[in-house]
N, C-alpha and C positions, 0 to 999 in steps of 0.2 A: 617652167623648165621643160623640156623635150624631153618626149624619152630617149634618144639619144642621147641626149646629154646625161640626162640619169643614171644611164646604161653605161657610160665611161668612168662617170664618180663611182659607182657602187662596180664595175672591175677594177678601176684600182685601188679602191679600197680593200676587196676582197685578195688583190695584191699580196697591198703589205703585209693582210691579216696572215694568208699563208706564210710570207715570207717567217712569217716571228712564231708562228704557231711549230709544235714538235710533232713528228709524224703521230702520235697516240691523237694529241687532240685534231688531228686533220682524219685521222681514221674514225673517229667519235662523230666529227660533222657527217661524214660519209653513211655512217649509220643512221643517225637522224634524218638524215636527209631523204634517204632509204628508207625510213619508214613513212616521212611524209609522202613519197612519192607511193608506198603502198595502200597507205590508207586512202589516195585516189583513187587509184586503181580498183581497189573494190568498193569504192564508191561511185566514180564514175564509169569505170573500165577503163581498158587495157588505152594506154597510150603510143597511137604510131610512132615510131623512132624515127622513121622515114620523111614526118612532116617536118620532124625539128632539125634533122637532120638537114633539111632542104632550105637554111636560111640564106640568102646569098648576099653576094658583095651590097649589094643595095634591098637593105630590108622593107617590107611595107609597115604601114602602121602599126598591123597587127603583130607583126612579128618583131618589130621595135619594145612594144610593149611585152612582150612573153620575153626580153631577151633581159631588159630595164628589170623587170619582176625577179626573173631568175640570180642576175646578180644582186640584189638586194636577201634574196632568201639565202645565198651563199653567205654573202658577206656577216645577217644577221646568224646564223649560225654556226658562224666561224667564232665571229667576236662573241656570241654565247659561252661557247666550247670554252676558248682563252679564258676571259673572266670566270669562271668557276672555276674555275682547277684548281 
């Protein structure tokens, strides 16, 4: 499967997850999420907002696959969040 096409399963997955989720547990992924993206940060350092910001109408490879990742890391801790509650 492409990462494009990954990239479209896991947003709309992460979709519906929102859609059913209550703002607490969408504010709870937010945190997690937040901390994963910290724990990078002082691991790897600071990440430009600028590069990801810069994904355009036609992504390349590499940017297909940061985008496929990203919504699969949403979606799995959305649907984390939900199921414990």
């Amino acid at each position: 499967m492409s990462d494009l096409a990954v990239f479209q399963c896991f947003y709309e997955l992460s979709d519906r997850l929102i859609e059913e989720a209550t703002k607490e547990q969408l504010a709870e992924s937010l945190r997690l999420l937040a901390l994963d993206l910290a724990q990078y940060q002082l691991r790897y350092g600071e990440i430009m907002l600028e590069k990801t910001l810069s994904i355009n109408v036609e992504p390349n490879d590499e940017q297909l696959e940061l985008m496929a990742l990203g919504m699969a890391n949403l979606a799995g801790v959305v649907e984390s969040v939900i199921h414990t509650a």
